[in-house]
ChimeraX commands (.cxc) that place a marker at each C-alpha (Angstrom):
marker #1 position 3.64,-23.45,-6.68 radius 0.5
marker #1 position 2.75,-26.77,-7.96 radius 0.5
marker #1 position 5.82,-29.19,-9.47 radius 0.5
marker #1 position 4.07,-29.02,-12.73 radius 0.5
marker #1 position 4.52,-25.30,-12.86 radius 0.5
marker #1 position 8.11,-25.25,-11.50 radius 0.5
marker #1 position 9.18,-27.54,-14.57 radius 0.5
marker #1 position 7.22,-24.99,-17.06 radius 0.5
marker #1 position 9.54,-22.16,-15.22 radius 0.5
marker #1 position 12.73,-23.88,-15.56 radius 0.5
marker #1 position 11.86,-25.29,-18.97 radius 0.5
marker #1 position 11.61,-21.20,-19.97 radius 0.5
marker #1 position 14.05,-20.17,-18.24 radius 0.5
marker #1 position 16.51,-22.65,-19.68 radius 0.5
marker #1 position 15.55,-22.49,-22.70 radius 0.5
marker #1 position 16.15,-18.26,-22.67 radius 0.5
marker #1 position 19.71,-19.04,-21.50 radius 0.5
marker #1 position 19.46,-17.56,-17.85 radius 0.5
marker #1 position 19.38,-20.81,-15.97 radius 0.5
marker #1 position 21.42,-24.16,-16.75 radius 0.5
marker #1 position 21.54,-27.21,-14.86 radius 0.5
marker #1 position 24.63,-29.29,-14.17 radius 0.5
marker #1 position 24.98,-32.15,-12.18 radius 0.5
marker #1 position 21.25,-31.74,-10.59 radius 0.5
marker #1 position 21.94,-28.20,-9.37 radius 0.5
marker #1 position 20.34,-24.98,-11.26 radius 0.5
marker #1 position 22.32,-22.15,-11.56 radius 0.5
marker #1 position 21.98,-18.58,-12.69 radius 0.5
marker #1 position 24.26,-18.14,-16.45 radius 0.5
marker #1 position 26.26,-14.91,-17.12 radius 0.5
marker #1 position 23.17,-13.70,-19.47 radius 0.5
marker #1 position 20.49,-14.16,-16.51 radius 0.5
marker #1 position 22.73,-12.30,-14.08 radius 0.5
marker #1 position 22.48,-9.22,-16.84 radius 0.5
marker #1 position 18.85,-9.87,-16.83 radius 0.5
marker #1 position 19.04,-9.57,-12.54 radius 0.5
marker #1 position 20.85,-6.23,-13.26 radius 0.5
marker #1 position 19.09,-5.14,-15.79 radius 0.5
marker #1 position 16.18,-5.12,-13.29 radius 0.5
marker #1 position 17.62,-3.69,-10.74 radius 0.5
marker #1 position 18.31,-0.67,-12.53 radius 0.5
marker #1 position 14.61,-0.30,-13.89 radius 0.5
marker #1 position 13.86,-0.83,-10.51 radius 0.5
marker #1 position 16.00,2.14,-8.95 radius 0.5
marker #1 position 14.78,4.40,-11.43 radius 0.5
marker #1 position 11.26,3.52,-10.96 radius 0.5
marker #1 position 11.63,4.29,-7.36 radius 0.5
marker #1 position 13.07,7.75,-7.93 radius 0.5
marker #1 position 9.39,8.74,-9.96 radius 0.5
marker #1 position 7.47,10.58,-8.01 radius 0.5
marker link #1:1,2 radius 0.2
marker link #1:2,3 radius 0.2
marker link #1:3,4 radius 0.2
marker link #1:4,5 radius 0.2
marker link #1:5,6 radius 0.2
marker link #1:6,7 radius 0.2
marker link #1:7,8 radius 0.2
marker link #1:8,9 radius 0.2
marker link #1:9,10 radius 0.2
marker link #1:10,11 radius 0.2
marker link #1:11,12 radius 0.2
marker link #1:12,13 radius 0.2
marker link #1:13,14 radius 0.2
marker link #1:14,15 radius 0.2
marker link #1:15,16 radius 0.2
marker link #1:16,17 radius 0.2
marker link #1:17,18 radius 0.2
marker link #1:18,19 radius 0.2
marker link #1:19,20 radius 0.2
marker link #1:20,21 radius 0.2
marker link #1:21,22 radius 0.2
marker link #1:22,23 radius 0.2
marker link #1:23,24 radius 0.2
marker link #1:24,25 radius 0.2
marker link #1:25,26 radius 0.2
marker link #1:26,27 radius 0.2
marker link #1:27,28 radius 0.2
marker link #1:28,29 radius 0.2
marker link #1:29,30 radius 0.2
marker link #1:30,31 radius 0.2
marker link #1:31,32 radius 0.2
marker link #1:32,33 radius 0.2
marker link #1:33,34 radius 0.2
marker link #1:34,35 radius 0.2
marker link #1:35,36 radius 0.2
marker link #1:36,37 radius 0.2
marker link #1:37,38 radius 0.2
marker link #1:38,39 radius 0.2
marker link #1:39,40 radius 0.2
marker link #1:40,41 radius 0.2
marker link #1:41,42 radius 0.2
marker link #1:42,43 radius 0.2
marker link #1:43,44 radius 0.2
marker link #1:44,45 radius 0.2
marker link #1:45,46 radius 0.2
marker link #1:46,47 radius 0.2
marker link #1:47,48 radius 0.2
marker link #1:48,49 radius 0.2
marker link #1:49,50 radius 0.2
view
């Protein structure tokens, strides 16, 4: 992954709430870690389908 394409995924991914940045360091908010669970349970259902 280029840096040019890193910025446009932290610029989203601010801007949606699920990452901020403080004092140079990036870190996940409480909405993005719904979005990580959220995820995780499509994920264990998905692997139950036959």
């Amino acid at each position: 992954m280029s840096y040019s394409q890193l910025e446009k995924y932290l610029n989203a991914l601010e801007e949606s709430g699920f990452i901020a940045e403080k004092s140079g360091v990036w870190k996940t908010t409480e909405k993005g870690l719904h979005v990580i669970e959220a995820c995780e349970v499509c994920r264990r259902i998905v692997e139950k389908v036959p």
